[in-house]
ROMISE-936360 format. One record per residue (C-alpha): residue in three letters; x, y, z; chain; residue number from 0. Coordinates in pm, whole numbers, plus 50000, padded with zeros to 5 digits. Example, Ala and Ser with C-alpha at 12.3 -4.5 7.8 and 13.67 -1.06 7.14 Angstrom:
<nodes>
{residu=ALA px=51230 py=49550 pz=50780 chaine=A num=0}
{residu=SER px=51367 py=49894 pz=50714 chaine=A num=1}
</nodes>
This chain:
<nodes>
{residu=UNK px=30677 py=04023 pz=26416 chaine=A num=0}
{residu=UNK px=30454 py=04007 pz=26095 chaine=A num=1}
{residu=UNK px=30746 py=03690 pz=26000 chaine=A num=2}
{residu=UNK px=30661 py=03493 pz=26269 chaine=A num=3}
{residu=UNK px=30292 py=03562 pz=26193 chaine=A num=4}
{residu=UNK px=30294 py=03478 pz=25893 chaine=A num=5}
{residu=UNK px=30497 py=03152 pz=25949 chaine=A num=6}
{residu=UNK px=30215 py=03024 pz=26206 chaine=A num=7}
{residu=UNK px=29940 py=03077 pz=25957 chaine=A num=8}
{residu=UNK px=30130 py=02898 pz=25678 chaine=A num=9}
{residu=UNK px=30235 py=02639 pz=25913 chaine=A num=10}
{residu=UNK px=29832 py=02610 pz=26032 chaine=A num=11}
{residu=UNK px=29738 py=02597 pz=25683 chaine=A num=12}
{residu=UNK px=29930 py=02322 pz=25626 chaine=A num=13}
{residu=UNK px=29866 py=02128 pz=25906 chaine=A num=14}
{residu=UNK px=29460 py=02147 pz=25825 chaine=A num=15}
{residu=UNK px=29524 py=02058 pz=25484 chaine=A num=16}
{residu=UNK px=29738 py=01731 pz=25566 chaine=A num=17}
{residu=UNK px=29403 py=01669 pz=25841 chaine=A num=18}
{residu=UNK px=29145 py=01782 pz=25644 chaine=A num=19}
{residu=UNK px=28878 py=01507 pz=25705 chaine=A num=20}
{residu=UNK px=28900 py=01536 pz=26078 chaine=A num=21}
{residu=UNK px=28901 py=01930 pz=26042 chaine=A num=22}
{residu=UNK px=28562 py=01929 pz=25833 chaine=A num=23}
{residu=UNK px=28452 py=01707 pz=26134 chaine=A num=24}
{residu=UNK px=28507 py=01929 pz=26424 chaine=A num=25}
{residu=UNK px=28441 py=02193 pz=26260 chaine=A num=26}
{residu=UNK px=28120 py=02052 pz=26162 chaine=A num=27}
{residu=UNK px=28041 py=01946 pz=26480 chaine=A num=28}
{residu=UNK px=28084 py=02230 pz=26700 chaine=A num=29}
{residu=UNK px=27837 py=02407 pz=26432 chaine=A num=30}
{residu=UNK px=27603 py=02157 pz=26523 chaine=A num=31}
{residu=UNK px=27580 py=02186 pz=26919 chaine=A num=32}
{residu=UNK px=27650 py=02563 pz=26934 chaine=A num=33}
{residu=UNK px=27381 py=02605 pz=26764 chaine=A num=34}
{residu=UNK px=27181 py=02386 pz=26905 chaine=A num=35}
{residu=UNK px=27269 py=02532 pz=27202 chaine=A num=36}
{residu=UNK px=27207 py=02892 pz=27116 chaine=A num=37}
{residu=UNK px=26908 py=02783 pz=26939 chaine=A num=38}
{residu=UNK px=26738 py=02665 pz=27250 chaine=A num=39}
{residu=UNK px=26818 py=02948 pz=27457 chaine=A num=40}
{residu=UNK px=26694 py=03162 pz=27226 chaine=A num=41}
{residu=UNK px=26372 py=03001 pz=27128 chaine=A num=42}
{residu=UNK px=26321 py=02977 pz=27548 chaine=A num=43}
{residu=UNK px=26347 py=03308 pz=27529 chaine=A num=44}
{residu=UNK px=26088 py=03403 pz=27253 chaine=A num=45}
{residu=UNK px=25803 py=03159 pz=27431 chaine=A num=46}
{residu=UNK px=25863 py=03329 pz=27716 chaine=A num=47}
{residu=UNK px=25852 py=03628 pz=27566 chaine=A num=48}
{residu=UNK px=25526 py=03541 pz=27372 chaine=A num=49}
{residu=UNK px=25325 py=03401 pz=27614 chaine=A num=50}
{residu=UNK px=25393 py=03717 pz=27873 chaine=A num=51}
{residu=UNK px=25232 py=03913 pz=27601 chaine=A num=52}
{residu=UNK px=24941 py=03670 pz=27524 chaine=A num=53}
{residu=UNK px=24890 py=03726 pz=27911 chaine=A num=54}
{residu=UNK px=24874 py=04134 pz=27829 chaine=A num=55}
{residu=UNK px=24821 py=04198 pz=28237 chaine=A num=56}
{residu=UNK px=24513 py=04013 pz=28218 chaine=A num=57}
{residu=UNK px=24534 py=03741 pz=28498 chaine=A num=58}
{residu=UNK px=24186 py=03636 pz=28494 chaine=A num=59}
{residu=UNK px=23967 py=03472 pz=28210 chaine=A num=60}
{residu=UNK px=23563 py=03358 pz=28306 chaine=A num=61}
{residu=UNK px=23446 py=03174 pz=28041 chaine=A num=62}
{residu=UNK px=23065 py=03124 pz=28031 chaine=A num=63}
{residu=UNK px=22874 py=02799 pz=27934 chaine=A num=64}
{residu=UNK px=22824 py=02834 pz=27550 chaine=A num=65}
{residu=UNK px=22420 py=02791 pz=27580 chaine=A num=66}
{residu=UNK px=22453 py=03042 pz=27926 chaine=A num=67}
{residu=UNK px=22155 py=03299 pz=27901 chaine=A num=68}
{residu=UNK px=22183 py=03678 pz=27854 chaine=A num=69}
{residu=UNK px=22068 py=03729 pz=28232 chaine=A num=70}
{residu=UNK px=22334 py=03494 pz=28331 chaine=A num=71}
{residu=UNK px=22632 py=03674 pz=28148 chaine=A num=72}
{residu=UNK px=22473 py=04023 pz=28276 chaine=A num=73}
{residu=UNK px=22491 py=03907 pz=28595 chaine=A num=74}
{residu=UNK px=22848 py=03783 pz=28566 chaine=A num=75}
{residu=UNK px=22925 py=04148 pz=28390 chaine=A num=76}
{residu=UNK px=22733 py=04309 pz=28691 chaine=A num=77}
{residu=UNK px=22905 py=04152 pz=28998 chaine=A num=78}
{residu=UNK px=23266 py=04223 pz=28798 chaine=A num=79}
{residu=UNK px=23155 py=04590 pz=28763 chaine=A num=80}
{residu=UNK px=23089 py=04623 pz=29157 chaine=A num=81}
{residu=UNK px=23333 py=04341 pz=29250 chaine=A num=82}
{residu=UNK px=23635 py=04628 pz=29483 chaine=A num=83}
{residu=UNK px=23843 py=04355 pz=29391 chaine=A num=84}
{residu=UNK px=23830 py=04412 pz=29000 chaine=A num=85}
{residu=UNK px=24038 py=04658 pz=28855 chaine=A num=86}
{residu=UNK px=23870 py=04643 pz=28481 chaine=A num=87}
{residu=UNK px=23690 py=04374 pz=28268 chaine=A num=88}
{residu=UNK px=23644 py=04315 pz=27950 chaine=A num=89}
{residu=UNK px=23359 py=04141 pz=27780 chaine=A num=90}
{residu=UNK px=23416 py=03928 pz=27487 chaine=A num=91}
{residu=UNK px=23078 py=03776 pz=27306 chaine=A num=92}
{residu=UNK px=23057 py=03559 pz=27103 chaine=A num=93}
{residu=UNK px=23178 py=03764 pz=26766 chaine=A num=94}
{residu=UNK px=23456 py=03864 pz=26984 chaine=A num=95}
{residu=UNK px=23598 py=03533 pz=27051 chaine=A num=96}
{residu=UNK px=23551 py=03393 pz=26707 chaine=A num=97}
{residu=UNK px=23792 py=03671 pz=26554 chaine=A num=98}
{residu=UNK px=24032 py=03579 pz=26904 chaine=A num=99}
{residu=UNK px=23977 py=03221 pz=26727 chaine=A num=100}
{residu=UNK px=24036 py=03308 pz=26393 chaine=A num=101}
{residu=UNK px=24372 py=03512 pz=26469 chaine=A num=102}
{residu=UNK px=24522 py=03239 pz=26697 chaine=A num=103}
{residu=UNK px=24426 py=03004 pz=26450 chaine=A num=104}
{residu=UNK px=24481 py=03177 pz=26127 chaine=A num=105}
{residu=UNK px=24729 py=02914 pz=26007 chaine=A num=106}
{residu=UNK px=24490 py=02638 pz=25985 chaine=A num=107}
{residu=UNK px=24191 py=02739 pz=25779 chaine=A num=108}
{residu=UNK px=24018 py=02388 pz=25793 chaine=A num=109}
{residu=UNK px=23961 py=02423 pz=26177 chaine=A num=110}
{residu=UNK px=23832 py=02774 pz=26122 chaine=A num=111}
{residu=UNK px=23585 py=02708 pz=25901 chaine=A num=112}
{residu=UNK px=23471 py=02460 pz=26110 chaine=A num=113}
{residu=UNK px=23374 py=02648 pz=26410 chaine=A num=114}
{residu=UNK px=23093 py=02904 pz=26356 chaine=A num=115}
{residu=UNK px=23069 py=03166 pz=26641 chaine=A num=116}
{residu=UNK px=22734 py=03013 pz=26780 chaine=A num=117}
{residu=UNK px=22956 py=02741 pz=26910 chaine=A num=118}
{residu=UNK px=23213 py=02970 pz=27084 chaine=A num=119}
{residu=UNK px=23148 py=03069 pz=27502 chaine=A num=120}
{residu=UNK px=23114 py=03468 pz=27537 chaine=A num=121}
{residu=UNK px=23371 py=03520 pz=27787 chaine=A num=122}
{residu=UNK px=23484 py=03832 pz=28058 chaine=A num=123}
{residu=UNK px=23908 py=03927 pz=28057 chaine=A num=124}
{residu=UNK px=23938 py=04040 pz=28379 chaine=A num=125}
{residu=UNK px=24230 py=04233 pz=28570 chaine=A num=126}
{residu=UNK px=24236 py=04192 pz=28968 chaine=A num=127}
{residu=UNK px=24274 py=04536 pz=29162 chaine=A num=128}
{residu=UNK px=24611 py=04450 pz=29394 chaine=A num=129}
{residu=UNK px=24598 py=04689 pz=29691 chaine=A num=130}
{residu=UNK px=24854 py=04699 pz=30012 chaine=A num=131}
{residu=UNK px=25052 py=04343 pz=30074 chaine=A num=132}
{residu=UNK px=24807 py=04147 pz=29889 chaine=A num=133}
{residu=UNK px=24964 py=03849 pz=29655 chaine=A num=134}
{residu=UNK px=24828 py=03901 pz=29321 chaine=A num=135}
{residu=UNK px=24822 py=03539 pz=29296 chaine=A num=136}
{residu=UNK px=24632 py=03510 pz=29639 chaine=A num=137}
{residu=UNK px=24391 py=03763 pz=29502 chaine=A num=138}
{residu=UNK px=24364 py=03575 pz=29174 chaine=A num=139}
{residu=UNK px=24250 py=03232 pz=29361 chaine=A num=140}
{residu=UNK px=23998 py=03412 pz=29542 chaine=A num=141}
{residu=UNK px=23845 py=03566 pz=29282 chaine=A num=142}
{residu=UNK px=23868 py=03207 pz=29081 chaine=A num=143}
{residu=UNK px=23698 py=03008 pz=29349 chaine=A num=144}
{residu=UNK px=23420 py=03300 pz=29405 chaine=A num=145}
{residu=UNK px=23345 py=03327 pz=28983 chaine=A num=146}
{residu=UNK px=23314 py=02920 pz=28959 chaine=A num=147}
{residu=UNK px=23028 py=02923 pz=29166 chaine=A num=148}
{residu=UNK px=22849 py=03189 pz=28937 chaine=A num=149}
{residu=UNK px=22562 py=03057 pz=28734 chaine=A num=150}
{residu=UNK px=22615 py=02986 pz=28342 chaine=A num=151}
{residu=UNK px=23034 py=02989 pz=28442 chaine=A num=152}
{residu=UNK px=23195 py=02714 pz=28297 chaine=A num=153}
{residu=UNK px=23538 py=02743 pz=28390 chaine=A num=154}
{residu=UNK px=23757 py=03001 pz=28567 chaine=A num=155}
{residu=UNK px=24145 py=03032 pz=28402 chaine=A num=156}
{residu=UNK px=24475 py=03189 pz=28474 chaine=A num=157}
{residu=UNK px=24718 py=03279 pz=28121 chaine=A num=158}
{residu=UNK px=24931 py=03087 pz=28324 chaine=A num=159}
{residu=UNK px=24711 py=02785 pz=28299 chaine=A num=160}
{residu=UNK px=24636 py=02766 pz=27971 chaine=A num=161}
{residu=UNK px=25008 py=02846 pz=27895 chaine=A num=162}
{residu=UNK px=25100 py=02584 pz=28118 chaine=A num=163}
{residu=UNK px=25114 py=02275 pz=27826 chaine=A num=164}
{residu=UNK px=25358 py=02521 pz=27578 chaine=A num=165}
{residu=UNK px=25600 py=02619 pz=27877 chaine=A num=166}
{residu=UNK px=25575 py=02212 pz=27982 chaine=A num=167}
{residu=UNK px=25694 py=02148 pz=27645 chaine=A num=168}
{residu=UNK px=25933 py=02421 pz=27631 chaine=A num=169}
{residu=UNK px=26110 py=02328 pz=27981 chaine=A num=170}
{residu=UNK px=26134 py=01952 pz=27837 chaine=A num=171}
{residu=UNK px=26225 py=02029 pz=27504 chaine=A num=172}
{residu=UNK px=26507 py=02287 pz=27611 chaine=A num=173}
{residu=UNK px=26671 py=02025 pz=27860 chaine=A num=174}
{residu=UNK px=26697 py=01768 pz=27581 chaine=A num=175}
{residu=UNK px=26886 py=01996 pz=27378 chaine=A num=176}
{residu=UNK px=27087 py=02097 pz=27629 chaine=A num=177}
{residu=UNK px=27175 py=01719 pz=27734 chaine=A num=178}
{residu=UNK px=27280 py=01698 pz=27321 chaine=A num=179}
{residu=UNK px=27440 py=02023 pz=27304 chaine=A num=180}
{residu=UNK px=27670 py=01914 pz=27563 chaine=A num=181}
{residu=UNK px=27745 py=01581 pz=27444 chaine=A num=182}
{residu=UNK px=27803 py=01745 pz=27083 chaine=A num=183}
{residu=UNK px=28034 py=01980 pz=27243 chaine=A num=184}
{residu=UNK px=28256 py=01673 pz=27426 chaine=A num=185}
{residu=UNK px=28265 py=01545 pz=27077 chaine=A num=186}
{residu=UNK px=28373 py=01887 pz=26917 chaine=A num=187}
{residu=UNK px=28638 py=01906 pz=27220 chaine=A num=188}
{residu=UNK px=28725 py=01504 pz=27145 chaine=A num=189}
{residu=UNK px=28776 py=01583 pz=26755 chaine=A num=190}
{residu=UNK px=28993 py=01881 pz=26801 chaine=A num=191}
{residu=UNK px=29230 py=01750 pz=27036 chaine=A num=192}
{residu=UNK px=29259 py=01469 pz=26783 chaine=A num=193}
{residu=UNK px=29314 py=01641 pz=26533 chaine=A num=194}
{residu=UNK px=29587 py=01849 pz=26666 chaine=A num=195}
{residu=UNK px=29741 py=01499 pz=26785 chaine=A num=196}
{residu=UNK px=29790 py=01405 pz=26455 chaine=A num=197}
{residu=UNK px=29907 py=01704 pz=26360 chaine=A num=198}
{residu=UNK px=30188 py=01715 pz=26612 chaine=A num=199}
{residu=UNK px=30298 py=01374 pz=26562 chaine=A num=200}
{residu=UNK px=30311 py=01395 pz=26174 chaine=A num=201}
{residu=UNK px=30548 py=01655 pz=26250 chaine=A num=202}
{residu=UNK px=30756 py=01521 pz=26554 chaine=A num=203}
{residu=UNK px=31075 py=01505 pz=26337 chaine=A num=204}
{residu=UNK px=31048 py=01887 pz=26257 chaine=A num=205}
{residu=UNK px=30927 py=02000 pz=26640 chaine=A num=206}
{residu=UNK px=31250 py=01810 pz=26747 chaine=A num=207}
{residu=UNK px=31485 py=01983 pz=26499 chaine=A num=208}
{residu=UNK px=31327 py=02319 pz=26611 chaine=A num=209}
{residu=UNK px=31417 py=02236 pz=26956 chaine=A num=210}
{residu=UNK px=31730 py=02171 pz=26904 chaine=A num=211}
{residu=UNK px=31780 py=02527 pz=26705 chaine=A num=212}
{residu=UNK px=31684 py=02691 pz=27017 chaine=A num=213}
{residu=UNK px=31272 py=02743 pz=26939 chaine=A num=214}
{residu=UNK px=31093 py=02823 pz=27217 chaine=A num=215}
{residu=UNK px=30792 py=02662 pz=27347 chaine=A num=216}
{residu=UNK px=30588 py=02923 pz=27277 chaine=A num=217}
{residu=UNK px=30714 py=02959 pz=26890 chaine=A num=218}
{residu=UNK px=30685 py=02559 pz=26866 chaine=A num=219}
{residu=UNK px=30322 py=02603 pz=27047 chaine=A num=220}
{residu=UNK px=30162 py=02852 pz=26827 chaine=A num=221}
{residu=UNK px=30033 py=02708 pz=26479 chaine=A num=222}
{residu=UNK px=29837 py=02435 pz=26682 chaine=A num=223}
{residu=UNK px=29739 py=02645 pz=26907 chaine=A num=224}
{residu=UNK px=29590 py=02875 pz=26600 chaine=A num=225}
{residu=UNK px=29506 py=02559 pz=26458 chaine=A num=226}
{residu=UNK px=29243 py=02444 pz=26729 chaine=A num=227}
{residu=UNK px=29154 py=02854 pz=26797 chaine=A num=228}
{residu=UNK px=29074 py=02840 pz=26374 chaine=A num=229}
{residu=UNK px=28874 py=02502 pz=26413 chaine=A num=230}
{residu=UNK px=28640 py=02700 pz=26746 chaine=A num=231}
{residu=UNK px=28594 py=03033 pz=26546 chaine=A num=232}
{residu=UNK px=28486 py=02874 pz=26195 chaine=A num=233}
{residu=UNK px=28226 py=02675 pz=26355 chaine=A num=234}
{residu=UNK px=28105 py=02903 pz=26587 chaine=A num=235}
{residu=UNK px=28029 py=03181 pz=26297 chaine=A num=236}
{residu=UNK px=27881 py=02875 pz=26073 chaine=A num=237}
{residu=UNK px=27669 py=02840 pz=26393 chaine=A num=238}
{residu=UNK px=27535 py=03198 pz=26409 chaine=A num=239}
{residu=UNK px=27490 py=03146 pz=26051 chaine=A num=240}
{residu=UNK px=27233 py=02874 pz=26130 chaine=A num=241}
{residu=UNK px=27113 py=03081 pz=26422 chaine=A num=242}
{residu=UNK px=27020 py=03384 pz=26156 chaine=A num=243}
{residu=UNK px=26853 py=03111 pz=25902 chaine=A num=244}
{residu=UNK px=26661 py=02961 pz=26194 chaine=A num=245}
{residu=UNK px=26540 py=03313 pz=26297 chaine=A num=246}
{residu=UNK px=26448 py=03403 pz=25971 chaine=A num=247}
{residu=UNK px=26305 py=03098 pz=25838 chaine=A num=248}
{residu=UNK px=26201 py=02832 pz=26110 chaine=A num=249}
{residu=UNK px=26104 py=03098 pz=26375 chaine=A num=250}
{residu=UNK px=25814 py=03291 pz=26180 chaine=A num=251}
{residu=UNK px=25651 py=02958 pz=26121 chaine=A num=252}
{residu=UNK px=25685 py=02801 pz=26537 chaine=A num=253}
{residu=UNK px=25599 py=03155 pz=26728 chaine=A num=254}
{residu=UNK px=25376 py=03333 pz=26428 chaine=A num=255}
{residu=UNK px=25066 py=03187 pz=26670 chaine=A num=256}
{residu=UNK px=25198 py=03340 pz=26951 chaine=A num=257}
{residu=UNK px=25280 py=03687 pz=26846 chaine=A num=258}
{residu=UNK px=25453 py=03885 pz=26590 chaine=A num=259}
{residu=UNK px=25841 py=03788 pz=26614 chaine=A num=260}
{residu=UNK px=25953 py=04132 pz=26514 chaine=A num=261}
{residu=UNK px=25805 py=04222 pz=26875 chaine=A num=262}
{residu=UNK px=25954 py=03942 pz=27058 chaine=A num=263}
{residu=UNK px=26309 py=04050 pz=27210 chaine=A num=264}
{residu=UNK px=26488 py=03771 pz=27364 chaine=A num=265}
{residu=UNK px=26835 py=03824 pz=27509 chaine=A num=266}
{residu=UNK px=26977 py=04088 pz=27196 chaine=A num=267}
{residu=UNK px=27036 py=03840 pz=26892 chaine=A num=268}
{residu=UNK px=27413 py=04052 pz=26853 chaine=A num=269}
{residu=UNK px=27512 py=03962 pz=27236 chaine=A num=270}
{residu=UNK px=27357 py=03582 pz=27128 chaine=A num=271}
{residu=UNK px=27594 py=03528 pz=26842 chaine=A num=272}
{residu=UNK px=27908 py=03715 pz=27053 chaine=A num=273}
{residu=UNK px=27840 py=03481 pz=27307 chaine=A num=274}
{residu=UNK px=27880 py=03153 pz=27089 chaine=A num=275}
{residu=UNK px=28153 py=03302 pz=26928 chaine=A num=276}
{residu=UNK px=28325 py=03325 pz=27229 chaine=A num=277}
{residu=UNK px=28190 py=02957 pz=27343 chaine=A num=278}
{residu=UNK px=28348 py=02866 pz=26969 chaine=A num=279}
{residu=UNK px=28694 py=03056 pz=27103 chaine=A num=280}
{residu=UNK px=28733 py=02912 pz=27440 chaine=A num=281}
{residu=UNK px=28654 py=02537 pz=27303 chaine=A num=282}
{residu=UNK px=28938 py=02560 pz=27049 chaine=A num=283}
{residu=UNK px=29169 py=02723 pz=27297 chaine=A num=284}
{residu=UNK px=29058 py=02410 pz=27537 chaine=A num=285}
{residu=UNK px=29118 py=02143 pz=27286 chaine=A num=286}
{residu=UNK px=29469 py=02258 pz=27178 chaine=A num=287}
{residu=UNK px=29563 py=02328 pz=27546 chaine=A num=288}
{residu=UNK px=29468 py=01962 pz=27620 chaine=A num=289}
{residu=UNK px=29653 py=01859 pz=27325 chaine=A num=290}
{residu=UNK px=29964 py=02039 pz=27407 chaine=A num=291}
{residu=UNK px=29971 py=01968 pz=27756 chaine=A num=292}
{residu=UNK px=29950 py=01554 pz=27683 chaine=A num=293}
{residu=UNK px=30130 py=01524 pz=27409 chaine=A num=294}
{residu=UNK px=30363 py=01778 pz=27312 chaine=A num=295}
{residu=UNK px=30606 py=01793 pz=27611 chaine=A num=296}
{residu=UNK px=30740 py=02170 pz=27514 chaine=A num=297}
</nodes>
């Protein structure tokens, strides 16, 4: 048992030596689109993840004109207090929403010094009171189109709404790196099978001896089937590898606007790398299958 073990990981040893350039290659290259590909889904993830708790249960924002006079915000304030479709507001002047300004835009000090509070709108976070079978999106409208007619309102706004542009870019961004990952994963699939190609012809003379000894197909079969198996797993970890750096590194600075990324909780991170390990696995097993299947007829 541990003989014929150890004689397929010579045997695959030797084979990636004698291939080494196209080795580096697939390797490299399934790296490259796994994580790309677990990249994306995790970064979907986080923005999703950040923007529900930008939103905080609040469904409503009023903002008021930013030269809108104390009796027009107290009357705003007044008709939210008595509104039976409010379930709690929250008024934000105009102190308020420069420190909301300054924290959502703490990373770029020339625009905050820029704005003063004077030119900020004092605004009201409100939460509708959902009751029975009403929609909470119905009851959102409603109380949009009834607030827009107030005096001093300037606009009315959903989370949603003002998310709208980041999830936009999000959706568009995550389908183009899909559309690569993919392609960069035929390519991984392309070099692997290649690579075992060569390795099975450069050693036709010695698969045809072993035949003729009586070596089964399955004892012929196994060091490029480790072979392509080795290829999958090496990239995939150098991929999770990335994954960690990107996390660590490239993620504070895209989501630290959005929220704090030690609260954001995508899909586990663990289950994440597992998963493209596993992608890394089956891709190897794929390409030497294909391999073996064409062009070794044992």
């Amino acid at each position: 048992m541990w003989g014929r073990v150890a004689y397929f990981a010579r045997e695959t040893m030797v084979s990636l030596r004698r291939n080494v350039g196209m080795t580096i290659a697939g390797i490299t290259t399934v790296a490259v689109s796994l994580s790309l590909f677990g990249g994306i889904l995790l970064l979907s993830k986080w923005v999703d993840h950040g923007t529900e708790s930008i939103k905080g249960g609040v469904t409503l924002e009023i903002f008021m004109k930013v030269d809108a006079s104390q009796d027009q915000i107290a009357a705003v304030g007044k008709a939210l207090a008595h509104d039976p479709n409010v379930k709690s507001a929250r008024h934000l002047n105009k102190d308020d929403a420069y420190r909301e300004f300054k924290r959502i835009f703490k990373n770029k000090p020339d625009l905050v010094n820029s704005i003063t509070a004077a030119d900020l709108p004092e605004s009201f976070r409100v939460a509708p009171k959902v009751s029975g079978n009403t929609k909470i999106d119905d009851l959102t409208n409603q109380l949009k189109h009834e607030y827009q007619l107030q005096p001093g309102v300037d606009t009315v706004e959903t989370p949603g709404e003002a998310l709208k542009g980041v999830q936009d870019v999000t959706d568009k961004v995550r389908a183009i790196f899909i559309i690569i990952s993919i392609v960069l994963l035929g390519s991984s699939l392309f070099l692997i099978v290649n690579t075992i190609r060569l390795a099975t012809y450069a050693r036709r003379r010695e698969i045809e001896v072993m035949k003729l000894v009586g070596a089964t197909n399955w004892f012929v079969r196994g060091p490029f089937m480790l072979e392509g198996l080795l290829q999958g797993v090496i990239g995939s970890v150098l991929a999770v590898v990335l994954l960690i750096l990107g996390k660590s590194i490239a993620l504070p600075s895209i989501l630290g606007h959005l929220h704090s990324t030690s609260d954001v909780h995508a899909l586990p991170f663990a289950l994440n790398a597992l998963a493209l390990i596993a992608a890394g696995v089956l891709l190897g097993a794929a390409g030497s299958g294909l391999t073996l299947r064409r062009f070794l007829q044992v």
